[in-house]
PAVO-474129 format. One line per 3 residues: number of its first residue (from 1); their letters; for each residue x, y, z of C-alpha. Coordinates in nm, 2 decimals. Example, Ala and Ser with C-alpha at 12.3 -4.5 7.8 and 13.67 -1.06 7.14 Angstrom:
# PAVO-474129
1) as) 1.23 -0.45 0.78  1.37 -0.11 0.71
# end
This chain:
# PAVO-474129
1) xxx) -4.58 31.76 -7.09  -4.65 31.47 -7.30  -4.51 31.16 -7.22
4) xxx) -4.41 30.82 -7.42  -4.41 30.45 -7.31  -4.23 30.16 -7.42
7) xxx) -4.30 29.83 -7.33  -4.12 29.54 -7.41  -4.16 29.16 -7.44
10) xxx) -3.99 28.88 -7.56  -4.21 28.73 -7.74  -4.23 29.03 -8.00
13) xxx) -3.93 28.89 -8.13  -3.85 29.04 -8.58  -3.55 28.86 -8.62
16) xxx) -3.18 28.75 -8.48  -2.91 29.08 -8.53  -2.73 29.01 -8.86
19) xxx) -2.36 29.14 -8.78  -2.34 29.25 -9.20  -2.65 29.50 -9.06
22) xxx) -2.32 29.73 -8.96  -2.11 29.75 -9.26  -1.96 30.02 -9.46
25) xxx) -1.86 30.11 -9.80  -1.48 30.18 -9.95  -1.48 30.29 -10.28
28) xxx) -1.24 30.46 -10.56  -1.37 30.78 -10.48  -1.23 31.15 -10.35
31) xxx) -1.01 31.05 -10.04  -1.21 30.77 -9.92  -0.86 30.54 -10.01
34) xxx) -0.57 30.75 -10.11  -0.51 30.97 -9.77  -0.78 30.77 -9.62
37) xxx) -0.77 30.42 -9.57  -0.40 30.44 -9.75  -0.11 30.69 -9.71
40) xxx) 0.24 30.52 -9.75  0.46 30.77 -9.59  0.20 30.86 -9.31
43) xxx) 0.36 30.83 -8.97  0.10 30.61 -8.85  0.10 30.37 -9.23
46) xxx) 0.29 30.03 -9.18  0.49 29.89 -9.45  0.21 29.85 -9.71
49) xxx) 0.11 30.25 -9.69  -0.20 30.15 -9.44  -0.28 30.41 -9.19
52) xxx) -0.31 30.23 -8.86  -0.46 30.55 -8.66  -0.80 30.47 -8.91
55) xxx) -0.78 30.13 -8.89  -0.76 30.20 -8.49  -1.14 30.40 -8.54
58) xxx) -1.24 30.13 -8.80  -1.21 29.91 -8.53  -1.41 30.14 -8.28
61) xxx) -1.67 30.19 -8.48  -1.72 29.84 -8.51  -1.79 29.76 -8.89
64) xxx) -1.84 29.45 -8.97  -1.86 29.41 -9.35  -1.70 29.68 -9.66
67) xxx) -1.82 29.67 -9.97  -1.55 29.77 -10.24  -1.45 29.92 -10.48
70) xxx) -1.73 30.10 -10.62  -2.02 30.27 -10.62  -2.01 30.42 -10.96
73) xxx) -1.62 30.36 -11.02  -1.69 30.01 -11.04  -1.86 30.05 -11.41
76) xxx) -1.57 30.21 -11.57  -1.30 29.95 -11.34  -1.09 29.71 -11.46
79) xxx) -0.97 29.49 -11.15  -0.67 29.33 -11.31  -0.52 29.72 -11.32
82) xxx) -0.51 29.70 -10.94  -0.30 29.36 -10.93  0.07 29.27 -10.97
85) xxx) 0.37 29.45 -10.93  0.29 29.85 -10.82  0.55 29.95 -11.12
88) xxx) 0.35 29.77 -11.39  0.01 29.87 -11.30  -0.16 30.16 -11.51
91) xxx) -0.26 30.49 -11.49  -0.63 30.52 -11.58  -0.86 30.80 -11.63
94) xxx) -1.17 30.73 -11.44  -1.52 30.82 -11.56  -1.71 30.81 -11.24
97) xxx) -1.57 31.11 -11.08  -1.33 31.23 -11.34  -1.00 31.15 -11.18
100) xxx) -0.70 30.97 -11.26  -0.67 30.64 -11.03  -0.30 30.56 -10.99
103) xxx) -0.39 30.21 -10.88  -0.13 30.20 -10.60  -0.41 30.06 -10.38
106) xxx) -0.59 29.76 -10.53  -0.78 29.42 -10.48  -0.52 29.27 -10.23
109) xxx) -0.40 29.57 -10.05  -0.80 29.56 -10.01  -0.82 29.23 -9.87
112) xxx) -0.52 29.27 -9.66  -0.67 29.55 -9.49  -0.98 29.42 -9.47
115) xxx) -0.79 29.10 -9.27  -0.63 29.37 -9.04  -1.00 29.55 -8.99
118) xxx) -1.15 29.26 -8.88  -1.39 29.31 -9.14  -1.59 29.10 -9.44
121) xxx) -1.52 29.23 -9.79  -1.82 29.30 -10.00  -1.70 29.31 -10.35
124) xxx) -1.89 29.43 -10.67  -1.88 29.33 -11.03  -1.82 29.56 -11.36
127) xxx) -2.14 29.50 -11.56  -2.07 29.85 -11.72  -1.81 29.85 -11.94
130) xxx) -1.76 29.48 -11.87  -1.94 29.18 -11.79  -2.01 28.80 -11.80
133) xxx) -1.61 28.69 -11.85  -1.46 28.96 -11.61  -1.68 28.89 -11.35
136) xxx) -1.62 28.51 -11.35  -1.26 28.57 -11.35  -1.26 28.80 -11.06
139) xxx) -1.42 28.50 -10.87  -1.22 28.25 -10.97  -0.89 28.51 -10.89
142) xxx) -1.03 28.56 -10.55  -1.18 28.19 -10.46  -0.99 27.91 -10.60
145) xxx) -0.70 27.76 -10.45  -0.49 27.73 -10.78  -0.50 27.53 -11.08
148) xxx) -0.66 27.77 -11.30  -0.50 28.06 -11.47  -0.66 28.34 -11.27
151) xxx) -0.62 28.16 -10.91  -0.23 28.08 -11.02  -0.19 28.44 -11.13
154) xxx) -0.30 28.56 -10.77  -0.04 28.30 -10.67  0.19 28.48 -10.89
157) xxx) 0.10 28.81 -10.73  0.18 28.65 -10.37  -0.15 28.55 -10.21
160) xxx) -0.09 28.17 -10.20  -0.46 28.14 -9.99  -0.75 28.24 -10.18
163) xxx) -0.97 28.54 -10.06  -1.27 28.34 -10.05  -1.50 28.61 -10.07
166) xxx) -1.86 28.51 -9.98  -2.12 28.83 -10.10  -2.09 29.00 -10.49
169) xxx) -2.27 29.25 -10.57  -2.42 29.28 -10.96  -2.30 29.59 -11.07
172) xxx) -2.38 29.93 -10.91  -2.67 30.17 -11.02  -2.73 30.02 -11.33
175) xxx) -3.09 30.21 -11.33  -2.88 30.58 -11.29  -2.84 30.78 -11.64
178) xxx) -2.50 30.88 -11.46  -2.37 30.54 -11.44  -2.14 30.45 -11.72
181) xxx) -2.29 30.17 -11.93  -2.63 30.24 -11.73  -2.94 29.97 -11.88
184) xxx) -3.31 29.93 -11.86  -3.40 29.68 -11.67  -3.48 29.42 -11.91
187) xxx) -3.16 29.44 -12.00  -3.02 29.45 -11.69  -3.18 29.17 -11.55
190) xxx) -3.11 28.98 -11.81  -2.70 29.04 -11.78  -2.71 28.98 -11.40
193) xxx) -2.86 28.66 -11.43  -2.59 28.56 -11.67  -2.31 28.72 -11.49
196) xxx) -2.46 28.48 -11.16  -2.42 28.22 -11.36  -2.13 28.19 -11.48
199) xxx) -1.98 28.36 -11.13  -2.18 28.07 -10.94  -1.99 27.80 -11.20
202) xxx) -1.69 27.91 -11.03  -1.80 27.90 -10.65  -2.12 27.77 -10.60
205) xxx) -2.11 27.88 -10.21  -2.13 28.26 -10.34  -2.43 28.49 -10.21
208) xxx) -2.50 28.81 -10.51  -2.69 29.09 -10.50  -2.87 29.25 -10.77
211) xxx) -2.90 29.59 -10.81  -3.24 29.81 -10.64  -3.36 30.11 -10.78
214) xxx) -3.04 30.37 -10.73  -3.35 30.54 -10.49  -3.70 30.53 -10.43
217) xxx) -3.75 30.93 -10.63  -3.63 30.69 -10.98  -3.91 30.75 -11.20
220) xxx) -3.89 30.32 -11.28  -3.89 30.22 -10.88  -4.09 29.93 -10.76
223) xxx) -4.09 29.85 -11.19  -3.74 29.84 -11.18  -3.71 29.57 -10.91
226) xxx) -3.97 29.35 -11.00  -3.86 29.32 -11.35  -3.50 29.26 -11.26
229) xxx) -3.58 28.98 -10.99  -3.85 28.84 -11.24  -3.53 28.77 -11.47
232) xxx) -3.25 28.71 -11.16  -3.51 28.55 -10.90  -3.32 28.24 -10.90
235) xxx) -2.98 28.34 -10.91  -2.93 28.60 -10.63  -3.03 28.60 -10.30
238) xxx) -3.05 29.00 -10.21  -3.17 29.31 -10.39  -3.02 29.59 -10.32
241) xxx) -3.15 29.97 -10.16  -2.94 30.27 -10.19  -3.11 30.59 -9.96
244) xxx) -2.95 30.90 -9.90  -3.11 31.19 -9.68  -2.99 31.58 -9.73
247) xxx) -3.10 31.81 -9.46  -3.14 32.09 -9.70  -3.38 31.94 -9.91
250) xxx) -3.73 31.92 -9.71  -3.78 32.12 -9.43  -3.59 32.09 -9.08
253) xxx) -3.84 31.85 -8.94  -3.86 31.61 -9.21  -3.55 31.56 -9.25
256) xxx) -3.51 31.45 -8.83  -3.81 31.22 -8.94  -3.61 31.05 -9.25
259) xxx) -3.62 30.72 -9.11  -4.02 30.73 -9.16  -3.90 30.73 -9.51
262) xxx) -3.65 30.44 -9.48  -3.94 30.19 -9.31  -4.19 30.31 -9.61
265) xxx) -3.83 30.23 -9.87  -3.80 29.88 -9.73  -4.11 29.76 -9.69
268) xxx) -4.22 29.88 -10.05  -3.90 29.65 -10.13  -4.00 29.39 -9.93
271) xxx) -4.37 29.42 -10.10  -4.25 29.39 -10.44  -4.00 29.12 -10.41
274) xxx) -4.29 28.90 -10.23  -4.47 28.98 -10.56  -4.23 28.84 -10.75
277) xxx) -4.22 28.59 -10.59  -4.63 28.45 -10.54  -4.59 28.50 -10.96
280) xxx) -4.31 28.28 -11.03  -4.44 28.04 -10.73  -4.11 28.02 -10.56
283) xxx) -4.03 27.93 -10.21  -3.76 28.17 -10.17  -3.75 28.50 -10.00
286) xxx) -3.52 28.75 -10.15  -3.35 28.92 -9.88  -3.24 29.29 -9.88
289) xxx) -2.88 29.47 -9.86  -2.90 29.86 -9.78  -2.55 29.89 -9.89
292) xxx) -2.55 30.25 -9.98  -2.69 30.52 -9.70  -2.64 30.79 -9.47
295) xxx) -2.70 31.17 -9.43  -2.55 31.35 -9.78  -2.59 31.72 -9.82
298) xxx) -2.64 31.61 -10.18  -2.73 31.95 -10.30  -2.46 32.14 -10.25
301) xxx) -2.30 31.83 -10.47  -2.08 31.96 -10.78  -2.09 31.68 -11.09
304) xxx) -1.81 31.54 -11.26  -1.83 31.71 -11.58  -1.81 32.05 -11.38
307) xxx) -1.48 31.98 -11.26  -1.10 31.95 -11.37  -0.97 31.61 -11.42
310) xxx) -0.77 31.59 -11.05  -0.58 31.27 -10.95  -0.72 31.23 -10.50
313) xxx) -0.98 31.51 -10.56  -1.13 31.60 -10.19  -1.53 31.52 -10.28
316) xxx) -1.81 31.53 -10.06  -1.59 31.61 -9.70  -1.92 31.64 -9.57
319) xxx) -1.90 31.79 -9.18  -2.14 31.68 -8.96  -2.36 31.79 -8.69
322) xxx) -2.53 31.65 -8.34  -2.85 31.68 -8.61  -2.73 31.44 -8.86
325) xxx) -2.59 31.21 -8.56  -2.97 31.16 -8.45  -3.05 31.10 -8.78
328) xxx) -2.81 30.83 -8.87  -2.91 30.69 -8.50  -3.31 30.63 -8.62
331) xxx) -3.24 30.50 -8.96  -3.04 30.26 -8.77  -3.31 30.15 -8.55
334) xxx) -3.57 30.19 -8.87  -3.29 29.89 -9.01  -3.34 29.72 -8.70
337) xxx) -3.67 29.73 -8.73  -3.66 29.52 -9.06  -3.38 29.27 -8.95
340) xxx) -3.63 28.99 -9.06  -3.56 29.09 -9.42  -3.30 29.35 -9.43
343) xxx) -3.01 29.15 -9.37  -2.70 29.38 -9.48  -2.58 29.73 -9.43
346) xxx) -2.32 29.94 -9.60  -2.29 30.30 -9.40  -2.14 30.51 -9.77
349) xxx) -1.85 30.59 -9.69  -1.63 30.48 -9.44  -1.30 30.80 -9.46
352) xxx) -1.35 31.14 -9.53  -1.58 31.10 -9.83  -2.03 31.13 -9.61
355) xxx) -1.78 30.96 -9.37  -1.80 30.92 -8.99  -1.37 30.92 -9.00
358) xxx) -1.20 31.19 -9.17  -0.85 31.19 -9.20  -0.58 31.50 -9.29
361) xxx) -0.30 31.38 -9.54  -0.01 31.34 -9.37  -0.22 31.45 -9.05
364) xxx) -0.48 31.31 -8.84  -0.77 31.11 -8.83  -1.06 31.22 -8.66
367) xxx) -1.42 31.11 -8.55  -1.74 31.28 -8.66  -2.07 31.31 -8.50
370) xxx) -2.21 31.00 -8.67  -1.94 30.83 -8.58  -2.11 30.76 -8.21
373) xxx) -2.45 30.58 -8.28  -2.29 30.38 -8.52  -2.03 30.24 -8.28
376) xxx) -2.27 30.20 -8.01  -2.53 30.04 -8.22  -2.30 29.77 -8.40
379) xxx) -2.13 29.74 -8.03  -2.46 29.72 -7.83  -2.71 29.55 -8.09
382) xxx) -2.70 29.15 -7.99  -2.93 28.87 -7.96  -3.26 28.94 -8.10
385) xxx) -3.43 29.20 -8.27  -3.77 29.34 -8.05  -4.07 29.54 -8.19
388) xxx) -4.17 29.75 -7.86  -4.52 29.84 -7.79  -4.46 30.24 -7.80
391) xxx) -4.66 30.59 -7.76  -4.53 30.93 -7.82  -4.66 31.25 -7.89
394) xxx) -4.68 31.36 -8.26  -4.48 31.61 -8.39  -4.55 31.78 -8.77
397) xxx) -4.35 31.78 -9.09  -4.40 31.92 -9.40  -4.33 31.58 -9.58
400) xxx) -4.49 31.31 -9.40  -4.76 31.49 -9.19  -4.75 31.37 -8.80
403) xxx) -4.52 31.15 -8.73  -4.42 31.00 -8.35  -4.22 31.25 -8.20
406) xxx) -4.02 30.93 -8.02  -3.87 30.59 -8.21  -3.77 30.31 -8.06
409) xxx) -3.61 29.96 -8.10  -3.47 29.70 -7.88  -3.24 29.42 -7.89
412) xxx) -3.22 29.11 -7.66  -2.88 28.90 -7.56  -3.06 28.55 -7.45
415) xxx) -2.70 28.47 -7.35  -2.59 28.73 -7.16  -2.98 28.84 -7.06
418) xxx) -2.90 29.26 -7.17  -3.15 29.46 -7.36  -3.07 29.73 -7.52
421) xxx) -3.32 29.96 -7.62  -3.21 30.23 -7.92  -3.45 30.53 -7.90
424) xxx) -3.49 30.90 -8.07  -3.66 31.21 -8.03  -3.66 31.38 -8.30
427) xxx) -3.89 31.62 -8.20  -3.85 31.98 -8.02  -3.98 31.94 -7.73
430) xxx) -3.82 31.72 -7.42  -4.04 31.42 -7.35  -4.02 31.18 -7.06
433) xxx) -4.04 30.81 -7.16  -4.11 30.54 -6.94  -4.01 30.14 -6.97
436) xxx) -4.29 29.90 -6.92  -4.07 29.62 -6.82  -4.36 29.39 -6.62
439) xxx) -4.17 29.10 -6.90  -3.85 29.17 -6.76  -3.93 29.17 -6.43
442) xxx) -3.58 29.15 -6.28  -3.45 29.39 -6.55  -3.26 29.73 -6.40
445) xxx) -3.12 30.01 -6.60  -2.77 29.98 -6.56  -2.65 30.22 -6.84
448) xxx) -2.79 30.49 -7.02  -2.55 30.68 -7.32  -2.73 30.97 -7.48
451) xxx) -2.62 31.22 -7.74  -2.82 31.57 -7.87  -2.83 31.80 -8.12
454) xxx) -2.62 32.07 -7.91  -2.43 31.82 -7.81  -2.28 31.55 -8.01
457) xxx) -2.04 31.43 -7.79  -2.22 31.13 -7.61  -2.24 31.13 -7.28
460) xxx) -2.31 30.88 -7.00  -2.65 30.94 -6.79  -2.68 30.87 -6.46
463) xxx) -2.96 30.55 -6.48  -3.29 30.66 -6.33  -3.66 30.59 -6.27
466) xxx) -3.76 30.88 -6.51  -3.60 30.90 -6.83  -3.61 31.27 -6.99
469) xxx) -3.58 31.24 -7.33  -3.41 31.60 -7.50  -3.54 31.79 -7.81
472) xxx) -3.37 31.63 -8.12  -3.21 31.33 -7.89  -3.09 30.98 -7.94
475) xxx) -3.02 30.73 -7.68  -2.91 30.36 -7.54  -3.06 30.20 -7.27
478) xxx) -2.88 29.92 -7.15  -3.08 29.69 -6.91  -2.94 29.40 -6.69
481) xxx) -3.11 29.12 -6.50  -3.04 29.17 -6.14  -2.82 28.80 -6.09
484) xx) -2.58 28.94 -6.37  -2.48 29.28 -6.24
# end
């Protein structure tokens, strides 16, 4: 049987854990909010309509950061419709997914729950169907104390402290022929620098993100971003990457390997935004923000035009499986693997829509299978980021050729002296690993949680010398000096 080592040392150090690595995504979309995230008349929702029993697994899971509201509803969204008194706000048709958005749920019902989460709100910009004054406005509603018009209407609306929201995204898929008000990049670039701007004239302190490629299969990727940072270089510090994986689309064993997709993604990223930057000779590095990914069974996707116009349609309820659950456990550690440069996360979505919480209206709320590496990962994954020196077995794929069977990253809490080491197989075949740990010498496995394919549930191993590694597998191993046991 072929086996794999891992050895680990502290001087391979990528970078310190970014907390926004584990964030999610709320958007205006299906049931991710109405029934989701906000039910009033759920037995569980408090006097605002929010659904405690999801805010309970929000919590769990661990997220850190949400971006909101949109995804593609954000280019057809006018934010002042969500604000003010519920009776006065409109009815609007939305041209994202072709559903009418009541509006009951808006801006600060979002930041309230985000407060109760626990969590950092993300929020993107129209740059659509809207643009330069809009986006300023939204900023200066969210961010200034009072004196102006917008921060005195917010005020007005009953939020006497401002939102102070730090990261703004720059639109949404402006590349996609979907998106409504989609640009080239020329002209995209050119709007986002302008919209920074002005957005940065209101709070300076602000971080923005410019829209990636919608995914590395556009026919304009790599062009895309390096004519957009070429125009924004200087105003925004991240460029977005949006990745989703379908396990119908390649065969079986490419899709377990899609994280060898994700590294090759974000290092092309990386590439082409260090391109940009040795032309226009600036000391700045443009950091990254993954803030749309996860496993999407995108082809059994129906489009917007092909349905009726439904006000809380149920879209993309996606159920998942102990496969997709190892999946979404390596293109975590694949993220890992780039904390150096890939600084945020955004899981799409967090309720019921590719979701690791579904809910039932009026019912319960529930955890799937990709639920559990998230929560360990975001709960386990402190300190600093370590590239182990590994060697698995190969196993094939129609997509990629041979790939290691076994993947592997490890974190390390300097204050509290824990590693924890986040590995895969993704292979078929069981394969025993062994931990060089002659840098670590007092280091004892102390706790090992594993979940597979036939069983998604995770479960805790009893630690031992010889760690078996199951077909199609994902694991923690949590290691603890001997003085802090």
């Amino acid at each position: 049987m072929a086996v794999a080592q891992l050895t680990l040392d502290p001087a391979f150090r990528i970078a310190p854990v970014d907390p926004r690595l584990f964030g999610s995504f709320v958007e205006h979309m299906g049931r991710c909010v109405y029934t989701g995230i906000f039910e009033p008349g759920h037995p569980s929702a408090d006097d605002d309509g929010l659904r405690q029993d999801v805010l309970d697994l929000v919590r769990e899971l661990g997220v850190t950061t949400v971006r909101y509201p949109g995804g593609n509803f954000v280019s057809n969204y006018r934010w002042e419709d969500g604000v003010g008194p519920r009776g006065d706000r409109p009815r609007r048709l939305d041209l994202a997914w072709r559903s009418l958005e009541s509006n009951a749920f808006g801006l600060n019902e979002f930041m309230r729950w985000a407060s109760l989460a626990g969590v950092e709100p993300m929020m993107a910009v129209n740059l659509g169907t809207r643009g330069i004054e809009a986006a300023a406005e939204l900023v200066e509603y969210c961010n200034l104390a009072d004196g102006t018009a917008a921060a005195d209407l917010r005020r007005k609306h009953g939020v006497a402290q401002p939102h102070d929201v730090r990261m703004w995204c720059l639109g949404n898929e402006m590349d996609g022929p979907w998106q409504i008000g989609s640009l080239t990049a020329e002209e995209y670039g050119r709007l986002a620098t302008r919209a920074g701007h002005a957005m940065r004239r209101v709070d300076p302190t602000i971080e923005l993100v410019a829209c990636g490629s919608s995914n590395s299969d556009m026919p304009t990727f790599a062009a895309w971003e390096a004519t957009v940072l070429e125009h924004a270089y200087d105003q925004v510090d991240y460029i977005s990457l949006h990745t989703y994986y379908d396990p119908e689309k390649h065969d079986e064993a490419s899709f377990r390997a899609s994280a060898v997709d994700l590294d090759g993604f974000i290092e092309n990223v990386i590439s082409t935004a260090d391109h940009v930057r040795a032309k226009l000779r600036r000391s700045k590095r443009i950091k990254l923000s993954l803030d749309e990914w996860n496993v999407w069974y995108q082809s059994r996707f129906t489009e917007p035009e092909d349905r009726d116009i439904e006000e809380i349609p149920a879209l993309i309820e996606d159920d998942y499986n102990g496969t997709d659950a190892v999946v979404v456990g390596n293109l975590l550690i694949s993220m890992l693997r780039h904390a150096d440069r890939l600084t945020v996360g955004c899981q799409a979505q967090l309720v019921n829509v590719i979701a690791p919480i579904r809910t039932r209206a009026g019912g319960e709320a529930w955890r799937q299978t990709i639920f559990h590496p998230f929560a360990h990962t975001a709960r386990l994954a402190r300190g600093t980021v370590l590239r182990p020196a590994l060697t698995s077995p190969s196993m094939s794929t129609g997509r990629f050729g041979d790939v290691p069977a076994v993947d592997a990253v490890a974190t390390h809490d300097e204050q509290t002296g824990r590693l924890s080491v986040f590995v895969v197989n993704r292979g078929t075949e069981p394969v025993p690993l062994t931990v060089d740990l002659r840098a670590f010498p007092r280091h004892r496995l102390t706790q090992h949680l594993a979940l597979t394919s036939d069983r998604p549930e995770p479960v805790e191993q009893a630690p031992a010398e010889e760690i078996l590694l199951p077909p199609v597998s994902w694991h923690v191993l949590c290691l603890t000096p001997e003085e802090s046991r």
